[in-house]
C-alpha positions as CSV (number, residue, x, y, z in Angstrom):
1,X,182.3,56.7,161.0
2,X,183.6,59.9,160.4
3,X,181.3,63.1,159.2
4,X,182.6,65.7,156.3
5,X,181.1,68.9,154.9
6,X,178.9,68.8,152.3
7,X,178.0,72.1,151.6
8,X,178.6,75.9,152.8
9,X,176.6,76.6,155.3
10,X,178.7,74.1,157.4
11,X,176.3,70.9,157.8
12,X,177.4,67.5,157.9
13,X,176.6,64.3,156.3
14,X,177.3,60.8,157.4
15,X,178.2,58.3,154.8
16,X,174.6,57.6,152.9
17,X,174.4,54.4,154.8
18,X,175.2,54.7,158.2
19,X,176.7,52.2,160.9
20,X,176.2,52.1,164.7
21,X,173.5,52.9,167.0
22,X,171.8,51.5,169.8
23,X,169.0,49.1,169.9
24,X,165.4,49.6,170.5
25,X,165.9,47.9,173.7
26,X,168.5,49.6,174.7
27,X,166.5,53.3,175.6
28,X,167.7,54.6,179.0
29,X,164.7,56.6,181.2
30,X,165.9,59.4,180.0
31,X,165.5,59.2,176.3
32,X,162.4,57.4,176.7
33,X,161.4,60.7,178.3
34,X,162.0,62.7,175.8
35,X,160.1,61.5,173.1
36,X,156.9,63.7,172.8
37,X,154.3,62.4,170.8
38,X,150.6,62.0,170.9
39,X,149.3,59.2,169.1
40,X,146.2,59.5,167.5
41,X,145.9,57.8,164.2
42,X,143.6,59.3,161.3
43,X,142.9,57.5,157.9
44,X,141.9,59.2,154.6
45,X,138.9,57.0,152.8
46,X,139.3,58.9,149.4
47,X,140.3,57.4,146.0
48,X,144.1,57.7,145.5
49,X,146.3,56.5,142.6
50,X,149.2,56.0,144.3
51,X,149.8,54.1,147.9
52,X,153.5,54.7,148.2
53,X,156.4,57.4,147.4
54,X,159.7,57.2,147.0
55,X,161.7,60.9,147.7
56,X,165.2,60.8,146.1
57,X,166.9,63.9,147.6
58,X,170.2,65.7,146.2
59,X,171.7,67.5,149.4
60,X,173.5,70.9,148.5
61,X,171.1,71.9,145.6
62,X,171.7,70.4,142.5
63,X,172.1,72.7,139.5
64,X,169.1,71.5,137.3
65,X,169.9,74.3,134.9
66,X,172.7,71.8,133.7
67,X,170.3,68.7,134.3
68,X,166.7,69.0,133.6
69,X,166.2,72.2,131.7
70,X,169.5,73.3,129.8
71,X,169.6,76.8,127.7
72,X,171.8,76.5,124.9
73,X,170.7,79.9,123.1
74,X,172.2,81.8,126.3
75,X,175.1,84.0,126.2
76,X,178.7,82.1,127.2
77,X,178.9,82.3,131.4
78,X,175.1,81.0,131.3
79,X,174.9,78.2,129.3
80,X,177.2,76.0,130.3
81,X,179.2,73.5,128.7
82,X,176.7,70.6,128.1
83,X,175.0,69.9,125.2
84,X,170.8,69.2,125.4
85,X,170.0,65.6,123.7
86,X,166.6,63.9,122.6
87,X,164.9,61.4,124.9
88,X,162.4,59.1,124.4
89,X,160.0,61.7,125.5
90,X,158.6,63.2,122.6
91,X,160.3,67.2,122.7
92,X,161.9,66.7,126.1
93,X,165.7,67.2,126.0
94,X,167.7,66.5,129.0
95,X,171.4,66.4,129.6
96,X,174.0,64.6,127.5
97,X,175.6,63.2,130.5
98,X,171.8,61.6,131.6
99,X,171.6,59.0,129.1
100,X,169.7,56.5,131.0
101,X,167.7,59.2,132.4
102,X,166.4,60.2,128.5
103,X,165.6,56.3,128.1
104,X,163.0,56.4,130.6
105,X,161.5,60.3,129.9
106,X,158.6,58.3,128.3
107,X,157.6,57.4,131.9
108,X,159.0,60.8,133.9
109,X,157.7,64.3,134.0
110,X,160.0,66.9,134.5
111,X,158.9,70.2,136.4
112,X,160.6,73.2,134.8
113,X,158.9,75.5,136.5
114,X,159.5,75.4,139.8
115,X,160.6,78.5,142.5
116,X,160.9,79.7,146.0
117,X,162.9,82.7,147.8
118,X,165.2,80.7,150.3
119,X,168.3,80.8,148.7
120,X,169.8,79.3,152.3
121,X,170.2,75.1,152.9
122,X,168.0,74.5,155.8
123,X,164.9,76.2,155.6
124,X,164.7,75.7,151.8
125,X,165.1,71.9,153.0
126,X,162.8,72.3,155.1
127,X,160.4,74.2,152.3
128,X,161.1,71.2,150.3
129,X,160.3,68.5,152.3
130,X,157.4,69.9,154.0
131,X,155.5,71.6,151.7
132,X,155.8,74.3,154.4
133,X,157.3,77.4,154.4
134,X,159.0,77.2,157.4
135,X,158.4,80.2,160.0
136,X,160.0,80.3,163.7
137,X,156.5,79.7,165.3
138,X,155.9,76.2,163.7
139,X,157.8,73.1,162.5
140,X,156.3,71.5,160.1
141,X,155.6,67.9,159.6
142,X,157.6,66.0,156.9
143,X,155.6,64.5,153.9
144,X,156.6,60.8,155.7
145,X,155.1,62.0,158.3
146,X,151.8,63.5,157.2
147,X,151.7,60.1,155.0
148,X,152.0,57.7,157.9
149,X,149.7,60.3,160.1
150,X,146.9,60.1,157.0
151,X,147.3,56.8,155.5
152,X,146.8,53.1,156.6
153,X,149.8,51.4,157.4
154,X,150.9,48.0,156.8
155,X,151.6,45.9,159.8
156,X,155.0,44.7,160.5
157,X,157.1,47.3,158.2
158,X,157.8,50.3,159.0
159,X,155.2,53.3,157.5
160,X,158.1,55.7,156.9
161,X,161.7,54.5,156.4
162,X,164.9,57.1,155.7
163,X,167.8,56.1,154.5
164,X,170.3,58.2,156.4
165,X,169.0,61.8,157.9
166,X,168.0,64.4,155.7
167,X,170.3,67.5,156.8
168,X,169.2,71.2,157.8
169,X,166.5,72.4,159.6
170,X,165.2,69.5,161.6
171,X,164.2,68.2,158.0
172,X,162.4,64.9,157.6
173,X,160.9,64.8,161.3
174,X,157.6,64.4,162.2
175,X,157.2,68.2,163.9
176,X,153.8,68.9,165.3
177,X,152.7,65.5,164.7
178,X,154.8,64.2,167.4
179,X,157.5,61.5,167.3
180,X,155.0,58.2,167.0
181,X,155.2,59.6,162.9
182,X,158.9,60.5,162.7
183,X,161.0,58.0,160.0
184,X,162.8,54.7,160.7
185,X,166.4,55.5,160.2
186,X,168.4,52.6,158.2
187,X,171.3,52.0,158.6
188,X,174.3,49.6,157.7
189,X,175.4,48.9,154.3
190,X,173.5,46.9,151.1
191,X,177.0,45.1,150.4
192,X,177.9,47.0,147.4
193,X,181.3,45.6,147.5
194,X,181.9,46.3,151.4
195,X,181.3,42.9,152.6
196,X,178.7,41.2,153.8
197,X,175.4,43.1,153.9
198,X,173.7,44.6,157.0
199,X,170.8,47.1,156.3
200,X,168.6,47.0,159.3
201,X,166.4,50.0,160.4
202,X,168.2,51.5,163.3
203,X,167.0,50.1,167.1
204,X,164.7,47.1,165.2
205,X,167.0,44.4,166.6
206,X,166.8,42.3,169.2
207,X,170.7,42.3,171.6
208,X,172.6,39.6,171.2
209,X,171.0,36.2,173.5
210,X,167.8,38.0,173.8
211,X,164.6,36.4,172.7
212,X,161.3,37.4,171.7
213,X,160.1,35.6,174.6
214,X,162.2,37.8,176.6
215,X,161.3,41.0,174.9
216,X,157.5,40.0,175.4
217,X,158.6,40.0,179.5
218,X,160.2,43.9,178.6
219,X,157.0,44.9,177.1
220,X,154.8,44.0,179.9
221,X,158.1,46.3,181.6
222,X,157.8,48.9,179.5
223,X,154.0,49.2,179.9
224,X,153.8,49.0,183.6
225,X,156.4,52.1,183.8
226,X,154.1,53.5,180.8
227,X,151.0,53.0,183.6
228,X,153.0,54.6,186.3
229,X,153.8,57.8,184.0
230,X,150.3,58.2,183.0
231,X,149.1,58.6,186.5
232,X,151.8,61.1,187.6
233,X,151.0,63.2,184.8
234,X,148.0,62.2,181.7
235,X,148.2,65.5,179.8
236,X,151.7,64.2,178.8
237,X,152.6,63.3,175.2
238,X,155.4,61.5,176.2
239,X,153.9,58.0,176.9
240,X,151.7,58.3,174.3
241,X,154.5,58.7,171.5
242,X,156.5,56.0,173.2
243,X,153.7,54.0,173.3
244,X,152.6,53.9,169.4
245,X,156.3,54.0,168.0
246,X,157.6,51.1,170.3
247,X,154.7,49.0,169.3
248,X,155.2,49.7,165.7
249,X,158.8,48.8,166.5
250,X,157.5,45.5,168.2
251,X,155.5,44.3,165.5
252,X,158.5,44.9,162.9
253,X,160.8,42.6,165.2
254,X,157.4,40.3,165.2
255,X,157.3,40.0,161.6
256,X,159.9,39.2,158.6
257,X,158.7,41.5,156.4
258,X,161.5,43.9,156.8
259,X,164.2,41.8,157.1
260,X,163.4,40.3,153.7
261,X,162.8,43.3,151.9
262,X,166.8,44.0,153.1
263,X,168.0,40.8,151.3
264,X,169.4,42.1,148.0
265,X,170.5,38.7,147.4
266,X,167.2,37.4,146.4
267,X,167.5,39.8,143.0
268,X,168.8,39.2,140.1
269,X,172.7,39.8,140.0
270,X,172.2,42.1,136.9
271,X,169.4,44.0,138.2
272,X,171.5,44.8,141.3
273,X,174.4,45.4,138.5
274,X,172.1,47.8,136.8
275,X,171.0,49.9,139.7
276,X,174.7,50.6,140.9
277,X,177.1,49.4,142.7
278,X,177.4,51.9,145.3
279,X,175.6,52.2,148.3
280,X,173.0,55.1,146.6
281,X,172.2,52.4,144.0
282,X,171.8,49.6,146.4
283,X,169.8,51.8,149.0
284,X,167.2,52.4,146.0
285,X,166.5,48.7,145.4
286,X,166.1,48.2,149.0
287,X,163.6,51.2,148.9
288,X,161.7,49.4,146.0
289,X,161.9,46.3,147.8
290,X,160.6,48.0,151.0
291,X,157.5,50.0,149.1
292,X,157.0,46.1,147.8
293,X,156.7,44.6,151.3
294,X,154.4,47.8,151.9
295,X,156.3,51.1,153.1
296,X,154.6,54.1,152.8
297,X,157.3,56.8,151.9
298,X,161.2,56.4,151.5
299,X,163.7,58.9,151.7
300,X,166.8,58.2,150.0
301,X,169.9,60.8,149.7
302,X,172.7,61.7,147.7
303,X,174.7,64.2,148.7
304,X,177.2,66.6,147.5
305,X,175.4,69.3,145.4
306,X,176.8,72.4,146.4
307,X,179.0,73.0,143.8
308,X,180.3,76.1,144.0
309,X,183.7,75.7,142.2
310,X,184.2,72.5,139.5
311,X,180.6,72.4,139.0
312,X,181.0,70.8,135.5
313,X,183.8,68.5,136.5
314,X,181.6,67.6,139.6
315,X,178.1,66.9,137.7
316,X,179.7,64.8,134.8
317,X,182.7,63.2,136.2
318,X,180.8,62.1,139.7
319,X,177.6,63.5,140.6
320,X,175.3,62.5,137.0
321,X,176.6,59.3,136.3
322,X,176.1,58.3,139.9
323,X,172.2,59.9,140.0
324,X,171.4,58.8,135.9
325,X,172.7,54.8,137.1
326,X,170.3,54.4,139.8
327,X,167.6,56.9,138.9
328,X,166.5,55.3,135.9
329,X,167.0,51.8,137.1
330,X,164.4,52.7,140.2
331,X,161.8,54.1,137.0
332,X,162.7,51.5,135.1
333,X,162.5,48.3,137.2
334,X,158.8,49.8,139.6
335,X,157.7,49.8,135.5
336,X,158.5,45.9,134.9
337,X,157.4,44.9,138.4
338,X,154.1,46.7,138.1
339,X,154.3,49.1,140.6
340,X,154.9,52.6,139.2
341,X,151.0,52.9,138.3
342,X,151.0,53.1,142.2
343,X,154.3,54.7,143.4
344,X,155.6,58.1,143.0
345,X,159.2,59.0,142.8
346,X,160.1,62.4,143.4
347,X,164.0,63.6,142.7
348,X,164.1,66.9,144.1
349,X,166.4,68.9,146.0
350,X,166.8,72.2,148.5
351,X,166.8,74.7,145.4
352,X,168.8,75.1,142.2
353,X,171.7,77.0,140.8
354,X,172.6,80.5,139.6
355,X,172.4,80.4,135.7
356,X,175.4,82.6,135.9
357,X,178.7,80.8,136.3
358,X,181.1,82.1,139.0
359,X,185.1,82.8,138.6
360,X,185.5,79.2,140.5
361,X,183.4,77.6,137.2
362,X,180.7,77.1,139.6
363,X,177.6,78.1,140.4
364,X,176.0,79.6,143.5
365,X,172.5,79.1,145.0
366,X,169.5,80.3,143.9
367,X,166.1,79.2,144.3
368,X,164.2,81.6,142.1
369,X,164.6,78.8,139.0
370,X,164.7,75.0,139.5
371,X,163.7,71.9,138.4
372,X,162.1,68.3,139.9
373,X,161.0,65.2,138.0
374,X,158.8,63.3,138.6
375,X,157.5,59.5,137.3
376,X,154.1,57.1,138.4
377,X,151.7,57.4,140.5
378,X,149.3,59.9,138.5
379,X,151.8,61.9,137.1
380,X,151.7,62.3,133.3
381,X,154.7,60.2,131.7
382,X,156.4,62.0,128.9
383,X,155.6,65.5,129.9
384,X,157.8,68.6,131.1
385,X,155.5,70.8,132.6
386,X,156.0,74.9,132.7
387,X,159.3,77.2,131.1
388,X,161.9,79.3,132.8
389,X,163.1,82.2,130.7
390,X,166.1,82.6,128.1
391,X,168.5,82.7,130.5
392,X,167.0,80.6,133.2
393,X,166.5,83.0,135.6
394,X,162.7,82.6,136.4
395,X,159.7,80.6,135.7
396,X,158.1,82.2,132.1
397,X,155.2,80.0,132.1
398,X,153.1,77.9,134.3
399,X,155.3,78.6,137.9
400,X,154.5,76.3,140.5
401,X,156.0,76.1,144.2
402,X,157.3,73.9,146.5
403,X,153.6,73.5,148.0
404,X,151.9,73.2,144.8
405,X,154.1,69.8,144.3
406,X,153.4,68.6,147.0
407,X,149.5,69.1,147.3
408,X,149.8,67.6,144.1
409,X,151.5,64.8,145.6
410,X,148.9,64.1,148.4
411,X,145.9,64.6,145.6
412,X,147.5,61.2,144.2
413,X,147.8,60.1,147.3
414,X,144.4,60.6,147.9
415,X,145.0,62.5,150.6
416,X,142.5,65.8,150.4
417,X,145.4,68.8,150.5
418,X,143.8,71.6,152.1
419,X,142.0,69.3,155.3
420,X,143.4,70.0,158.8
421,X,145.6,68.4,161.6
422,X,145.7,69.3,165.0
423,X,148.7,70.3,167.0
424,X,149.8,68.9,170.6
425,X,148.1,72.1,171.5
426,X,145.0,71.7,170.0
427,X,145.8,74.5,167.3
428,X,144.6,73.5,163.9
429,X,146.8,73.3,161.0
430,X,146.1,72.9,157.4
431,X,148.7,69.9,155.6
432,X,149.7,72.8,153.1
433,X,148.4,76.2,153.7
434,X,149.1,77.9,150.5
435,X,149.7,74.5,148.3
436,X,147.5,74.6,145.1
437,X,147.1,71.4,142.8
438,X,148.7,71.3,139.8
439,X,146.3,70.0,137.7
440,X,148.0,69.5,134.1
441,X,150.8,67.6,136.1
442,X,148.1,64.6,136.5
443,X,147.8,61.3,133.8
């Protein structure tokens, strides 16, 4: 499949749901040495609202200034050209061109008062996703990762599931933690009018003509080379990562959990209808599906925000209706299943845009303004939380950071924000060292 550019620093995305990779039991030597991981499991005992998340990420920086948190009473070249309608959110006015979106305020809260200083893709990404502010010396663990790290796992599905790769920065990776906690990739397609569907989580397949009975006979392999590494060298992580991630991995192929959470089929035609028929819209109902069969976190991406020129054209023409569709159907249907009292979705993306529109009727980076929402898991419903100024240039009141979210995240999760990990090198390592919880952002 072929890559494109998706925004101006030059990184690529693949198609949101990607094909082709090789299988689990296809690992040469030489990749299984370079997996570096140490494998020791913790579990949080405290009292959490939510057991699952679901991250929707906009790639490129969407321009929330158009989206979540419009100024109509700035001058023309700030403003821009859509109009701020009623929702069903008591005082909270979205965009015109989020309709769906403003049917299920009621349930959302929208952060207005978010900010950073990277104004640059991948390390804001990497801000974003992390809770970190990323510095050369470390690289931070992704919030997957510190969720599957912290919290009990199901067995036979996957802890931490990404559909496609976040891009920039190493973003989305386990980091310190080691690869045991790095995502499952998907891959495939949900059969949103491209044929037959084949969402599978990339290397959890058997080869064609092999059994499990067979694959047993590979493990007891795999181990005995496992045995041999340990006694040329025990201080390494390697084995050790290999050996928790390729048992997760054999337990998945055990168990049918997975694959059933992938048949779409087994929903209601309109409710797949009403969620989108793209690949975006059918990648969310597999992520609901997935949280259902019990997956920790999900990462799901569109692409495409880094709208420098046709901004307007791009949001309501393309980028909105694609977003608002699938968006609200994810809020919407977690409410009628039962499940958003214990899942969190959280739409964010690497920063926002410049509240002054550019000569190409775009607009440019800038991270000192943005917006998030938010919806379940603890988080108020029908609440926007914090102001920016007149013109949008800056938080006026209540400013949060990328940290404070996510502590705030993790406090749901009952996950205590300020304990400690350890690094590979025995260096310890707070989950978000400046990350402060938000309190008026909890129900």
């Amino acid at each position: 499949m072929t890559m494109r550019k998706t925004d101006c620093e030059g990184f690529y995305r693949r198609d949101f749901l990607k094909i082709g990779t090789a299988g689990l039991l296809g690992l040469s030597l030489p990749e299984m040495l370079k997996l570096e991981a140490q494998a020791s499991g913790t579990t949080g005992g405290r009292r959490r609202k939510a057991d699952a998340v679901i991250m929707v990420w906009l790639g490129g920086g969407p321009a929330t200034i158009d989206m979540w948190d419009l100024k109509p009473g700035a001058p023309e070249g700030i403003r821009g050209e859509f109009k701020p309608v009623a929702t069903s959110a008591a005082g909270v006015q979205i965009s015109e061109h989020l309709p769906k979106m403003g049917k299920v305020m009621d349930r959302s809260t929208v952060v207005r008062s978010l900010y950073h200083t990277i104004p640059s893709h991948g390390p804001a990404t990497v801000f974003m996703t992390t809770g970190n502010k990323p510095t050369p010396a470390m690289q931070y663990p992704a919030l997957g990762s510190l969720v599957t790290k912290l919290m009990p796992g199901v067995q036979g599905v996957p802890p931490y599931v990404s559909f496609g790769e976040i891009r920039g920065g190493n973003a989305g990776v386990a980091g310190y933690l080691g690869t045991a906690y790095n995502p499952f990739i998907v891959e495939g397609n949900a059969g949103a009018g491209r044929g037959a569907p084949t969402l599978r989580v990339r290397g959890i397949q058997l080869p064609n003509g092999f059994t499990l009975d067979e694959l047993n006979d590979r493990d007891r392999l795999l181990r005995g080379f496992d045995n041999t590494f340990k006694a040329v060298d025990k201080s390494a992580d390697v084995v050790d990562g290999f050996d928790a991630f390729h048992k997760q991995a054999l337990e998945i192929l055990r168990s049918d959990k997975t694959k059933k959470a992938f048949n779409l089929d087994e929903e209601r035609a309109n409710l797949r209808t009403r969620y989108g028929s793209t690949p975006f819209g059918q990648g969310a109902l597999a992520a609901r599906r997935l949280v259902q069969a019990g997956v920790r976190f999900v990462t799901l991406s569109l692409g495409g925000w880094d709208t420098h020129g046709q901004n307007f054209n791009a949001l309501k023409t393309r980028l909105l209706p694609t977003l608002d569709t699938t968006l609200s159907a994810l809020i919407e249907d977690l409410s009628e299943q039962g499940m958003l009292d214990r899942t969190i979705v959280y739409c964010a993306g690497e920063f926002g845009r410049t509240p002054k529109i550019n000569k190409n009727n775009g607009r440019d980076h800038w991270a000192r303004s943005m917006a998030v929402v938010l919806a379940g898991g603890g988080f108020k419903r029908g609440y926007a939380h914090g102001t920016t100024d007149v013109n949008g240039m800056a938080p006026a009141m209540e400013p949060c950071t990328p940290d404070d979210v996510s502590a705030t995240i993790f406090q749901c999760l009952g996950i205590d924000p300020h304990q400690e990990l350890m690094t590979s090198s025995g260096r310890p390592m707070q989950l978000f060292r400046e990350g402060k919880v938000v309190s008026k952002l909890l129900a």
